[in-house]
C-alpha positions as CSV (number, residue, x, y, z in Angstrom):
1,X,-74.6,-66.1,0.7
2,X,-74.4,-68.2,3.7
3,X,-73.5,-71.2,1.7
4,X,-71.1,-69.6,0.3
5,X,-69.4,-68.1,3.5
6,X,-69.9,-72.5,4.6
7,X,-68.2,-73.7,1.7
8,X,-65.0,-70.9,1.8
9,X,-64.9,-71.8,5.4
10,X,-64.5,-76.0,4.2
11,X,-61.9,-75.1,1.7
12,X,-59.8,-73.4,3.9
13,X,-60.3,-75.9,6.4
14,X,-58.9,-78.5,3.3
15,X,-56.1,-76.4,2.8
16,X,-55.1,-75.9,6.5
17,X,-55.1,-79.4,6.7
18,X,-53.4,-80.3,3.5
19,X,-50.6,-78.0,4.7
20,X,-50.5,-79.5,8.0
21,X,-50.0,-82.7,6.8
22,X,-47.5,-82.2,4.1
23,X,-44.2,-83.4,5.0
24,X,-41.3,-80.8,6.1
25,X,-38.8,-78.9,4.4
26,X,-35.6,-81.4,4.8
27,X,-32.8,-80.0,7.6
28,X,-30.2,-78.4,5.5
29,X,-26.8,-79.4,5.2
30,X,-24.4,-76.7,6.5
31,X,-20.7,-76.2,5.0
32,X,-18.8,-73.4,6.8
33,X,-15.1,-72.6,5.5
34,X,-12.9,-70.7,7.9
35,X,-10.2,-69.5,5.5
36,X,-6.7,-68.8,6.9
37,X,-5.3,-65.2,6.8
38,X,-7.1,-64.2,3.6
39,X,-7.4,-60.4,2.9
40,X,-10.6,-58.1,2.2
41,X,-9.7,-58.1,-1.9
42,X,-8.6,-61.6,-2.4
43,X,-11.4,-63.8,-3.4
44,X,-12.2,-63.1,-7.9
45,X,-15.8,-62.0,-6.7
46,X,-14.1,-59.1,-4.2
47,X,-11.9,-57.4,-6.7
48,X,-9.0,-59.7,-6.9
49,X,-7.2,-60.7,-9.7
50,X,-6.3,-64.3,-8.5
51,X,-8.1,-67.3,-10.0
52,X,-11.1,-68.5,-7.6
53,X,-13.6,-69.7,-9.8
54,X,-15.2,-72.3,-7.7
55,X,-16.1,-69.9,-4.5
56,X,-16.7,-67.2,-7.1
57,X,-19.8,-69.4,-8.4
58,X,-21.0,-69.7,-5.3
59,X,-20.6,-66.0,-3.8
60,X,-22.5,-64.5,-6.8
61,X,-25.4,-67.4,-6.2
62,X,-25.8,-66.1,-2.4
63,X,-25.1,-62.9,-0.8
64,X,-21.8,-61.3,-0.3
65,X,-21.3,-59.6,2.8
66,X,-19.2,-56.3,2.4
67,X,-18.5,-55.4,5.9
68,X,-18.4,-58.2,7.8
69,X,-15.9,-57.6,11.1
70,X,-14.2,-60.7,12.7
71,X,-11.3,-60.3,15.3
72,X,-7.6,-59.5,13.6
73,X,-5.5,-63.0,14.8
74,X,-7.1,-66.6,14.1
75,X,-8.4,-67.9,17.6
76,X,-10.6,-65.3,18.7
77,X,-12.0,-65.4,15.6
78,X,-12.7,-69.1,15.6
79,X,-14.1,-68.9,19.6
80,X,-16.3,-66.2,18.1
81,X,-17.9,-67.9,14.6
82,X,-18.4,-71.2,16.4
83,X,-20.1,-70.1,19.5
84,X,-21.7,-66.9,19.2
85,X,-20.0,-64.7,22.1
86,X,-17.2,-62.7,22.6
87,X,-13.8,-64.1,22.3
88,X,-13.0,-62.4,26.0
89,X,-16.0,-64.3,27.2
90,X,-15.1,-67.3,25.5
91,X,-11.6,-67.6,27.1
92,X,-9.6,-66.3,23.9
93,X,-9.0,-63.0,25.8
94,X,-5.9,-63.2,24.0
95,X,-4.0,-66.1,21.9
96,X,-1.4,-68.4,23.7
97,X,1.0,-67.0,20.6
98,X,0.4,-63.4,21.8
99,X,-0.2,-63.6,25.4
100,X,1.8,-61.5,28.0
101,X,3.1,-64.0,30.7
102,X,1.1,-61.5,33.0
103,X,-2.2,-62.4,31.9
104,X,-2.1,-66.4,31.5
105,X,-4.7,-67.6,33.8
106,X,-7.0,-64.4,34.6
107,X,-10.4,-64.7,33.8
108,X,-11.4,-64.5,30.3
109,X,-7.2,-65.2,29.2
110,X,-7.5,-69.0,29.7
111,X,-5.9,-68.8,25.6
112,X,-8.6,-71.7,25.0
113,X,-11.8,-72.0,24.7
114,X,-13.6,-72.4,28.0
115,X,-16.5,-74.4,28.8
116,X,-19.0,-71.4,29.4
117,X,-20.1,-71.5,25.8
118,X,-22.1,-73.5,23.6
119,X,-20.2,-74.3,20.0
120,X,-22.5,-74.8,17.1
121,X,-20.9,-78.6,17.1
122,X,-22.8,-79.2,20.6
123,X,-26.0,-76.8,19.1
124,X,-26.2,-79.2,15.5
125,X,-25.5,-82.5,16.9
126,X,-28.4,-82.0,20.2
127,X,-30.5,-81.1,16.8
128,X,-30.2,-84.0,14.8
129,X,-27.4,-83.3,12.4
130,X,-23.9,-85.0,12.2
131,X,-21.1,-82.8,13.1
132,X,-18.0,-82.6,11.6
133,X,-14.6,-80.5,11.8
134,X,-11.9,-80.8,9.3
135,X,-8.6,-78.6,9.8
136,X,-7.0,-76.0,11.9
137,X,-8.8,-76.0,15.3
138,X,-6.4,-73.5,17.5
139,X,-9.0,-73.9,20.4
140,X,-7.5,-75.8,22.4
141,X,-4.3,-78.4,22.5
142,X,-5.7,-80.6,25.8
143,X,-7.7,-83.8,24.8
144,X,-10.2,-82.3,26.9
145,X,-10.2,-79.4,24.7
146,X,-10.6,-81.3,21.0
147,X,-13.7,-81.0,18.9
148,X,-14.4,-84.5,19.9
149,X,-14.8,-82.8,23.2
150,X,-17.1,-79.5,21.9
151,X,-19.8,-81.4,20.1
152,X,-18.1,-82.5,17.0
153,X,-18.6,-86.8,15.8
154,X,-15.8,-87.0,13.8
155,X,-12.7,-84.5,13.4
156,X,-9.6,-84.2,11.9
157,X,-7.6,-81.0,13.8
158,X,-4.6,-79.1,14.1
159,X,-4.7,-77.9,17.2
160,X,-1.8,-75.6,16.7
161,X,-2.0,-72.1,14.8
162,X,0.0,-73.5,11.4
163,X,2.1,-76.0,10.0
164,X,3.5,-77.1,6.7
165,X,1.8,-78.3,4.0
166,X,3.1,-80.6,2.7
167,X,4.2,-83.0,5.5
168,X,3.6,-83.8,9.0
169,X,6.2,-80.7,10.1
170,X,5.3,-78.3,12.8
171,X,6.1,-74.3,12.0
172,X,9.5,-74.7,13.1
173,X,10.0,-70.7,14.2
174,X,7.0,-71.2,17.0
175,X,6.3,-74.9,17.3
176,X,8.4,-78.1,18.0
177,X,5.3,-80.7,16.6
178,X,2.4,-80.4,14.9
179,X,-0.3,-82.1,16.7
180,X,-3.0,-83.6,14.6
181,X,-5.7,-85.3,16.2
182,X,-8.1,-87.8,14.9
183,X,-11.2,-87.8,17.4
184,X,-9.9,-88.1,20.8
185,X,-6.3,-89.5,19.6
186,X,-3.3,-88.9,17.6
187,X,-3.4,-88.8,14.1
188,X,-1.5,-90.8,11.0
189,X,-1.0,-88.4,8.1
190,X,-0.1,-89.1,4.9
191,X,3.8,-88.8,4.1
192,X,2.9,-86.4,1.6
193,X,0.4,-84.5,1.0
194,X,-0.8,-80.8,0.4
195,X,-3.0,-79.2,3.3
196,X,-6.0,-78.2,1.3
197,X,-6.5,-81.3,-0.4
198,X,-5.8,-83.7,2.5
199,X,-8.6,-81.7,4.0
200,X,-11.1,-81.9,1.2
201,X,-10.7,-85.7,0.9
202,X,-11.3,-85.7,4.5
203,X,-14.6,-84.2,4.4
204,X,-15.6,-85.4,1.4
205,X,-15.1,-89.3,2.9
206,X,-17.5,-87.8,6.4
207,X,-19.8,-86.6,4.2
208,X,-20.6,-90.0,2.7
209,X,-20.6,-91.3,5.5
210,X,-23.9,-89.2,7.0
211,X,-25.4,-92.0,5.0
212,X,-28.6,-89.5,4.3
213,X,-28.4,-87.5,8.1
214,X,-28.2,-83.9,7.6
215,X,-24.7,-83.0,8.2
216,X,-22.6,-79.6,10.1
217,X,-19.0,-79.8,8.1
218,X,-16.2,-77.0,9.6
219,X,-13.7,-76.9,7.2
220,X,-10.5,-75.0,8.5
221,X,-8.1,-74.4,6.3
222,X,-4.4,-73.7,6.7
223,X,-4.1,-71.5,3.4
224,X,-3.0,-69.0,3.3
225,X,-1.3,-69.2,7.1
226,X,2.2,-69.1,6.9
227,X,4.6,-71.1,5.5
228,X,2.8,-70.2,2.0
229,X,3.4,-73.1,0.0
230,X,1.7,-74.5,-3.2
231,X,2.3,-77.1,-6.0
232,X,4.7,-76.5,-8.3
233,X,2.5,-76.0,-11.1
234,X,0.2,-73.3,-9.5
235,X,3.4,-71.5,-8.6
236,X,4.9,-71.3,-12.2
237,X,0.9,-70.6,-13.6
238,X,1.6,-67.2,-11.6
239,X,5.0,-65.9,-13.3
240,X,4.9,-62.9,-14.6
241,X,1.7,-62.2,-12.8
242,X,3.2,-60.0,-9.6
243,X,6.4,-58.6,-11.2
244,X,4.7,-54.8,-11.0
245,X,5.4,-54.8,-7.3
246,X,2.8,-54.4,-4.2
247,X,1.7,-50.6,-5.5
248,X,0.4,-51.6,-9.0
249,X,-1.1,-54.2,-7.3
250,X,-3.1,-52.4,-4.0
251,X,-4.1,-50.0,-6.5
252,X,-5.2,-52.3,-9.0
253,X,-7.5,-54.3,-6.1
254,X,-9.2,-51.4,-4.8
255,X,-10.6,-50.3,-8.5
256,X,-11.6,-54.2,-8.2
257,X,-13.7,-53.5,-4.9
258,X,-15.7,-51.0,-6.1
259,X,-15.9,-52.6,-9.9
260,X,-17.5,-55.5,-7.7
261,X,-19.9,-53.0,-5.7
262,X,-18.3,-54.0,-2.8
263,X,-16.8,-50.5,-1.7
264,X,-17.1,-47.0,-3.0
265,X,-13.8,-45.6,-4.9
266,X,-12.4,-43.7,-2.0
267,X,-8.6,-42.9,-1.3
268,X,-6.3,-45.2,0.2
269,X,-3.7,-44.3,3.4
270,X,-0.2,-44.8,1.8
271,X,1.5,-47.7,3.6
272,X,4.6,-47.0,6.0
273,X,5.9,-50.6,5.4
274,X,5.2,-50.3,1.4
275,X,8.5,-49.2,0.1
276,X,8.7,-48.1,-3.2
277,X,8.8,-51.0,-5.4
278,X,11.2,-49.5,-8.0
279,X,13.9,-48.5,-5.1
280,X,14.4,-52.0,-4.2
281,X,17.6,-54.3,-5.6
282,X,17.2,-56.4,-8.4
283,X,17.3,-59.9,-6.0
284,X,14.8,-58.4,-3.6
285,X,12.2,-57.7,-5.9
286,X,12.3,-61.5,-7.3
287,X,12.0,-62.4,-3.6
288,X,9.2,-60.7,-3.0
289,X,7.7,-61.4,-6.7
290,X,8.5,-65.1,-5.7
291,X,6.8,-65.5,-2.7
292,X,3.5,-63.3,-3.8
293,X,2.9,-65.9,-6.4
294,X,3.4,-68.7,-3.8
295,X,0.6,-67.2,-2.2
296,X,-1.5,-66.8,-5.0
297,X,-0.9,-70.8,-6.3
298,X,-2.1,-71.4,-3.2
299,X,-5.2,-69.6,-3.1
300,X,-5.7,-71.5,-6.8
301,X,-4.9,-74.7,-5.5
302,X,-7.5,-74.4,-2.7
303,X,-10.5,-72.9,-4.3
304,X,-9.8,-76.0,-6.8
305,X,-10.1,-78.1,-3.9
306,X,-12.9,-76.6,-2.7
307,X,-14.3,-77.0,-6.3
308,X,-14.0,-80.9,-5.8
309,X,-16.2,-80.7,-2.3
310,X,-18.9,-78.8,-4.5
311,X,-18.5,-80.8,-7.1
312,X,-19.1,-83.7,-4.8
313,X,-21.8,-82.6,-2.6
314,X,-24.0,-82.0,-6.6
315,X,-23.2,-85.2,-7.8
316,X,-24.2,-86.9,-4.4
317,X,-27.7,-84.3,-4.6
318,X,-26.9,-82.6,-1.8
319,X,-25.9,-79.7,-3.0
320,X,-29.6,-77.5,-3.6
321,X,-29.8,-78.4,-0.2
322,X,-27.0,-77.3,1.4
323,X,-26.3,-73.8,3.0
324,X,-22.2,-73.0,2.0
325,X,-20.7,-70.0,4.0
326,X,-17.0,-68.8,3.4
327,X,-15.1,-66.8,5.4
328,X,-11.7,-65.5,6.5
329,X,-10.2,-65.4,10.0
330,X,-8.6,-62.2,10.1
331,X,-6.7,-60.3,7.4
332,X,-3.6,-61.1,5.7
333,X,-0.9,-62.1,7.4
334,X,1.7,-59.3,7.3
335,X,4.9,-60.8,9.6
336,X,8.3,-60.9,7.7
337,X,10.5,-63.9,9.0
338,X,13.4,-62.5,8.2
339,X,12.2,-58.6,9.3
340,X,15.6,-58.8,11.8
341,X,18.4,-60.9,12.4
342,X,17.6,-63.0,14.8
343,X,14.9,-64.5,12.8
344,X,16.7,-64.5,9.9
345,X,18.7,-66.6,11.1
346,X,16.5,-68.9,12.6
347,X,14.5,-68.8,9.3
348,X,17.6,-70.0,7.6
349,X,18.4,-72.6,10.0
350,X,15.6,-74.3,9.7
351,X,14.6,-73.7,6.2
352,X,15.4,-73.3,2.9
353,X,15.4,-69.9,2.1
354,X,16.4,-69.5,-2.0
355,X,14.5,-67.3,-3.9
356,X,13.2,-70.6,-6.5
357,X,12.5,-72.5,-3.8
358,X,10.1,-70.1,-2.4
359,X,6.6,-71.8,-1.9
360,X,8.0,-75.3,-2.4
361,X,8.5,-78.0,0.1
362,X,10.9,-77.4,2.9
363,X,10.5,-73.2,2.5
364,X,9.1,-71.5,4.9
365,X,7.6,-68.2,2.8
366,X,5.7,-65.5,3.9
367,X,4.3,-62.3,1.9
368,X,5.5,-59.9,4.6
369,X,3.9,-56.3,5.1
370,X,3.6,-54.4,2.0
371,X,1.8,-57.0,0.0
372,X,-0.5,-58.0,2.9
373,X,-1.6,-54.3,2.6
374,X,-2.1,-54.6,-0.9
375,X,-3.9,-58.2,-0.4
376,X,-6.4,-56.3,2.3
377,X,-7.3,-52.7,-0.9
378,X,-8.5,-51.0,-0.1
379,X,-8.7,-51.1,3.6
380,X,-5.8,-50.2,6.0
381,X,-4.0,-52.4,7.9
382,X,-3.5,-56.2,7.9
383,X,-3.9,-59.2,10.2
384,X,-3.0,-58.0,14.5
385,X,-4.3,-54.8,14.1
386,X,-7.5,-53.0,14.6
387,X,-7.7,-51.3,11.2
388,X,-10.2,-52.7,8.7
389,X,-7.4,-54.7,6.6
390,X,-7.1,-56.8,9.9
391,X,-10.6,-56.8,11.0
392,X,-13.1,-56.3,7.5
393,X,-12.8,-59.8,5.5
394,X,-14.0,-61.8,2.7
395,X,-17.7,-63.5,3.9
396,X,-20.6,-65.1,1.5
397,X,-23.3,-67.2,2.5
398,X,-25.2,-69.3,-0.5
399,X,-27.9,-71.8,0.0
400,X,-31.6,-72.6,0.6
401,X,-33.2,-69.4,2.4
402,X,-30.5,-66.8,1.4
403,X,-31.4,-64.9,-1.7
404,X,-29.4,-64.8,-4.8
405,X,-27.0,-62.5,-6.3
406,X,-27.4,-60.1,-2.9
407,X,-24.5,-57.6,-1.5
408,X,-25.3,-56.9,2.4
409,X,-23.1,-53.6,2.6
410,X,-24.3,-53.1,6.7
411,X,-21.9,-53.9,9.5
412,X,-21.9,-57.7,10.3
413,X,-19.7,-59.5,13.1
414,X,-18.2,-62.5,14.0
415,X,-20.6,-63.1,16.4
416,X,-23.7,-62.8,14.2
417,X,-23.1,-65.9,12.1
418,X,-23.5,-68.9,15.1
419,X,-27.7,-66.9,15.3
420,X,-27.6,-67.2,12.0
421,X,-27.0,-70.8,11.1
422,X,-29.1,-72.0,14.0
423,X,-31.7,-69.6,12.2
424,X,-31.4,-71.2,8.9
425,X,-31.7,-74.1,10.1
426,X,-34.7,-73.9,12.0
427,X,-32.8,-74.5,15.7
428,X,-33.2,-72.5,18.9
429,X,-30.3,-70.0,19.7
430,X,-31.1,-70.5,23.6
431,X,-28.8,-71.4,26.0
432,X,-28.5,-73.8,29.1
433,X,-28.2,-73.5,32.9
434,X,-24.5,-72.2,33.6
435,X,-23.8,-71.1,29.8
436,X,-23.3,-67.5,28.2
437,X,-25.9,-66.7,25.6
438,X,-25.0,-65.7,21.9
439,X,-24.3,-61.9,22.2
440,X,-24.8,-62.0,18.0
441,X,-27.4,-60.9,15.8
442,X,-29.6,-63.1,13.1
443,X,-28.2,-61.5,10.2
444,X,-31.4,-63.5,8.1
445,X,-33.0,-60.0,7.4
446,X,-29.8,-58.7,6.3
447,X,-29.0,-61.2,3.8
448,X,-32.6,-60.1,2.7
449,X,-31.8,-55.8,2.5
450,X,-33.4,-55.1,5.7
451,X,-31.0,-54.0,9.2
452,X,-31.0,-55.7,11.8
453,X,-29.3,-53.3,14.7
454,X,-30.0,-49.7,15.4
455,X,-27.8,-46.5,15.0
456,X,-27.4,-46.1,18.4
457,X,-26.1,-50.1,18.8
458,X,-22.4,-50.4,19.6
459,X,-20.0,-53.9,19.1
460,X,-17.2,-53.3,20.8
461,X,-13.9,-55.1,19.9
462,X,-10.1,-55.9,21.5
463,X,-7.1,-57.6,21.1
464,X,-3.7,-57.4,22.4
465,X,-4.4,-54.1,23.0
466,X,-5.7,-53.0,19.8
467,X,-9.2,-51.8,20.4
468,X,-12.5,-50.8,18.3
469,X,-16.0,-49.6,19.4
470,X,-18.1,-49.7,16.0
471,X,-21.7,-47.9,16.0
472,X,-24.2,-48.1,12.9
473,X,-21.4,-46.7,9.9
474,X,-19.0,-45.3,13.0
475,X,-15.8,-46.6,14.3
476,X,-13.9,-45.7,17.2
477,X,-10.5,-47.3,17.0
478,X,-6.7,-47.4,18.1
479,X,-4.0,-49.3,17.7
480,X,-0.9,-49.6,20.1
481,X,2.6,-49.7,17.9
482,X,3.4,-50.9,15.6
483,X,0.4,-50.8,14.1
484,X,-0.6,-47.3,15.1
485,X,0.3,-44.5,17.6
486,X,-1.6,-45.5,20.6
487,X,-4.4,-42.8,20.7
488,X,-8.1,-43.2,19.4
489,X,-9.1,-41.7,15.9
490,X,-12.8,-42.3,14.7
491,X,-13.6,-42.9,11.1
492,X,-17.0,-43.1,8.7
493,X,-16.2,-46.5,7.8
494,X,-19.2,-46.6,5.3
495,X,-18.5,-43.7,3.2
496,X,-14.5,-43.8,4.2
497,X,-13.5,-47.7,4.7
498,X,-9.9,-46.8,3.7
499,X,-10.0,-45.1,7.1
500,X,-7.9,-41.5,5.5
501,X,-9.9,-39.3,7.6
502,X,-10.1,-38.7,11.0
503,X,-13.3,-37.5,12.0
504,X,-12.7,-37.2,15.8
505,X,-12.4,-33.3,16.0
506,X,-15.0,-32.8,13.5
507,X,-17.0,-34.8,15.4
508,X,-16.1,-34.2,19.3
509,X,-19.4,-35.0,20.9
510,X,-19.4,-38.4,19.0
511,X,-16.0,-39.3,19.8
512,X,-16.3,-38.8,23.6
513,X,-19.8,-40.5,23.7
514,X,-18.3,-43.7,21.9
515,X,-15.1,-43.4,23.8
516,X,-17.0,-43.7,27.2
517,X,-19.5,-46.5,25.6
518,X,-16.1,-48.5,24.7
519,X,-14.7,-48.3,28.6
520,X,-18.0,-49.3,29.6
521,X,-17.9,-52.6,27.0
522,X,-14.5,-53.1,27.9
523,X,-14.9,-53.5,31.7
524,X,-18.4,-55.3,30.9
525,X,-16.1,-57.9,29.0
526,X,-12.6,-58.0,31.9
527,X,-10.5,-56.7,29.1
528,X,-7.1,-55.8,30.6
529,X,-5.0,-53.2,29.8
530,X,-1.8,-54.9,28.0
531,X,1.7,-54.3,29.9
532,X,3.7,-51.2,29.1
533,X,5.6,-51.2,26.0
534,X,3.4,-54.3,25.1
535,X,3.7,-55.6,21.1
536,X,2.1,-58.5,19.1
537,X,5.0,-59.3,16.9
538,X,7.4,-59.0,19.9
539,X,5.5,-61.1,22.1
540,X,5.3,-63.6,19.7
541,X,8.8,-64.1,19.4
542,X,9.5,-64.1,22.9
543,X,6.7,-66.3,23.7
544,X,8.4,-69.0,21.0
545,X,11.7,-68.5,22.6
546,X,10.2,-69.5,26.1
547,X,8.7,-72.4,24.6
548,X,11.5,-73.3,22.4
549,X,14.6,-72.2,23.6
550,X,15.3,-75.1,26.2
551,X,13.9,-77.8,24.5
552,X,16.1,-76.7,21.4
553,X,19.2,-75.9,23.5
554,X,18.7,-79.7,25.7
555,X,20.5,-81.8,23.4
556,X,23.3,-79.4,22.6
557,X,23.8,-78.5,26.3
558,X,23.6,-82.6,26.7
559,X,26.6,-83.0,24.4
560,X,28.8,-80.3,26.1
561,X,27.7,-82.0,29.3
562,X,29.2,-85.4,28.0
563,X,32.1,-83.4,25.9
564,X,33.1,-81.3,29.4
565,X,33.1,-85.0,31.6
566,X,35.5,-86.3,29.0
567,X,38.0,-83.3,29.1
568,X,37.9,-83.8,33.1
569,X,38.1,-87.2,33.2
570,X,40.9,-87.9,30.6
571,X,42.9,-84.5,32.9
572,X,42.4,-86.7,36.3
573,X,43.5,-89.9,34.0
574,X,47.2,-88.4,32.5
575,X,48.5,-87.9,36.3
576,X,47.8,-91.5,37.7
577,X,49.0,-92.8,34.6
578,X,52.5,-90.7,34.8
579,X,52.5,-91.8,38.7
């Protein structure tokens, strides 16, 4: 017996030490997409009807996350996914698109991403890997503030929010230039190109040239951000498809959702901005048909792109070792350029509006309201407001340690993913001397079925005055005009993600206890109370008039200038010459 006990003591001495000296599991490579403006519904493997095959594959091979949270506008999204804290802490209080003049400058409204936080660029590249970012940046337009600056080797960025696709042109109604930065200088585009592949060849050239290092690749996208705008041949591939207006459409996406197991089949709040498709005149409705197939060629032509980067990344073998998350910034995008006459007009200044040039180059199309609330079935809202069409949004993960073919239906934010990579990965999520720690949770058990906060855990959320306080399957929300009536209304997101019924007097002790935890997150994180009579969509267009106006309005005035010293001059020249 005591030989025995001697030689099961040797063998698992052998096998201790075989294990210790086997080599290690390689450092994954790590693909992150940050999809532009992309609602709840719209990826083929959430319920849509729109043709994604290539990020299908790889959704159903991972886990999709069914109530994943980010912030409802693109840049305190992006401070949030790439860094781990709260965009307030991160200095993207508020976007420098949607800022009130009264709160440039105050703590936590720098409108850029401060140097208090650590980005998963710095985090990747201190751990060996080689750090890339490909896209739209919106962190940041000072070459102290470029992904060549926040831990990134090589980028290729937009610092602004959009531009168009198809050339080296700014979004004319809030930019005058498009500034696209290669590393720490200006970059040479193409004369032509389209967004989603320019980006793709990008990052498939920087991911050659790891030359065997374990690579971090950002990938933002500019699809769908407005201007929509796709190849011709993915636009006509969609005729026919939309013609059943935004109604036939919301309705047919949220029996998608729940066909997916995504969401229950729960009743949906009826639009305010969804007018009824069958009221409007003939030449609307082939507007609006027009410009929803735009933006569903584009979401065709960039999951084909995307299909070349995974195509790539097998052919190269790196592919079974590489951990691909997706994910949108917001909701859809739900602004109407020509909503009023102002912009109208400065929509038809500047572009060309015609309903078959919709989508094409030198257009500047957007989807407007009523099918960005069909885009986001069956969730309310859209992109800017604090309703789960602006805040719930397509997410997967796929790759080595995520299991396969999973749906993770319990409440996920943007914070959580930065923990999560660096978890994945096999890196600390510590932080240095003078930086904010990552508020977010390692959502690793999560992707495996088990929770990873408590009941009793809030996440509290704001933007331009649009607030949330979300607890286990609570949420405590309100959204100023014109996204909601300014009071706070508390839903069962879970079993109610359409967010039809207020539970706030059937449940008065929750809503007060939640109300009081949000004003307690709120001052914890110097959120400030937005200005009376304060609204996103009007601050945006008064923001682009400050920035515009003048420098639009120079030459002209120069010319009058010039014009004006003729007249006088030529007045004071007839007298002399009669004298």
């Amino acid at each position: 017996m005591n030989i025995r006990r001697r030689l099961l003591a040797l063998s698992a001495a052998l096998m201790a030490g075989s294990a210790l000296g086997a080599p290690a599991a390689p450092r994954p490579n790590i693909v992150l997409i940050i999809a532009d403006d992309w609602g709840y519904s719209d990826p083929g493997s959430f319920g849509s009807e729109q043709q994604t095959p290539n990020l299908d594959a790889v959704a159903r091979s991972g886990v999709r996350l069914a109530n994943f949270h980010v912030a409802a506008s693109c840049s305190p999204t992006r401070a949030m996914l790439l860094t781990g804290v709260d965009n307030h802490r991160a200095g993207l209080g508020n976007m420098p698109e949607t800022i009130p003049p009264a709160h440039r400058g105050r703590p936590g409204y720098d409108a850029v991403l401060n140097n208090r936080v650590i980005t998963l660029g710095d985090r990747f590249r201190a751990g060996g890997w080689r750090t890339i970012y490909i896209g739209k940046w919106h962190l940041g337009h000072a070459p102290h503030g470029l992904p060549a600056q926040r831990g990134f080797d090589h980028s290729l960025a937009l610092t602004q929010s959009g531009a168009d696709n198809f050339a080296n042109k700014p979004n004319l109604l809030l930019y005058d230039r498009a500034d696209w930065w290669q590393d720490d200088r200006p970059a040479r585009l193409p004369a032509r190109f389209f967004s989603s592949d320019l980006l793709v060849d990008q990052a498939v050239r920087q991911v050659d040239a790891a030359r065997g290092q374990p690579f971090f690749l950002t990938l933002g996208l500019l699809a769908n951000h407005i201007p929509v705008q796709a190849p011709d041949a993915d636009i006509a591939a969609q005729a026919g498809r939309y013609a059943g207006g935004w109604g036939e459409l919301r309705a047919a996406r949220a029996v998608g959702t729940a066909r997916a197991g995504l969401l229950p089949a729960v009743p949906m709040v009826t639009m305010r901005d969804s007018p009824d498709w069958s009221t409007l005149p003939a030449d609307e409705r082939a507007r609006r048909t027009r410009a929803m197939q735009a933006y569903a060629a584009m979401t065709a032509a960039t999951d084909r792109a995307l299909g070349r980067l995974i195509s790539h990344l097998k052919a190269r073998g790196l592919w079974d070792n590489t951990i691909f998350v997706f994910v949108s910034d917001n909701g859809p995008e739900g602004l109407d350029p020509l909503r009023s006459r102002f912009q109208r007009f400065n929509t038809e200044l500047n572009y060309d509006t015609a309903i078959d040039q919709q989508g094409r180059p030198g257009s500047f199309t957007a989807v407007g309201p009523a099918w960005a609330s069909a885009l986001a079935a069956p969730l309310r809202g859209y992109k800017f407001s604090g309703w789960e069409g602006g805040l719930r949004v397509p997410m997967f993960i796929a790759g080595p340690g995520v299991p396969r073919g999973g749906i993770a239906r319990d409440f996920a934010h943007a914070t959580d993913l930065a923990p999560t990579l660096l978890a994945l990965a096999g890196l600390p999520a510590t932080t240095r001397a003078g930086a904010l720690p990552i508020e977010g949770r390692d959502l690793s058990p999560l992707l495996a079925g088990r929770p990873v906060r408590g009941k009793d855990e809030a996440v509290g959320y704001e933007l331009s005055g649009n607030a949330a306080l979300f607890m286990g399957h609570w949420k405590l929300v309100k959204n100023l005009p014109p996204y909601g009536d300014g009071r706070w209304h508390l839903f069962d997101i879970m079993a109610d993600p359409g967010e039809t019924d207020d539970r706030a007097s059937a449940e008065p002790a929750r809503f007060a206890d939640m109300q009081a935890r949000y004003a307690r997150w709120a001052a914890d994180h110097g959120v400030l109370a937005m200005p009376p009579g304060y609204a996103a969509p009007d601050q945006i267009q008064s923001n682009a008039l400050r920035d515009l106006l003048p420098k639009r309005l120079a030459p002209l005035v120069g010319a009058l200038i010039v014009l004006m010293a003729g007249v006088l001059t030529g007045r004071r020249w007839k007298p002399r010459r009669r004298a």
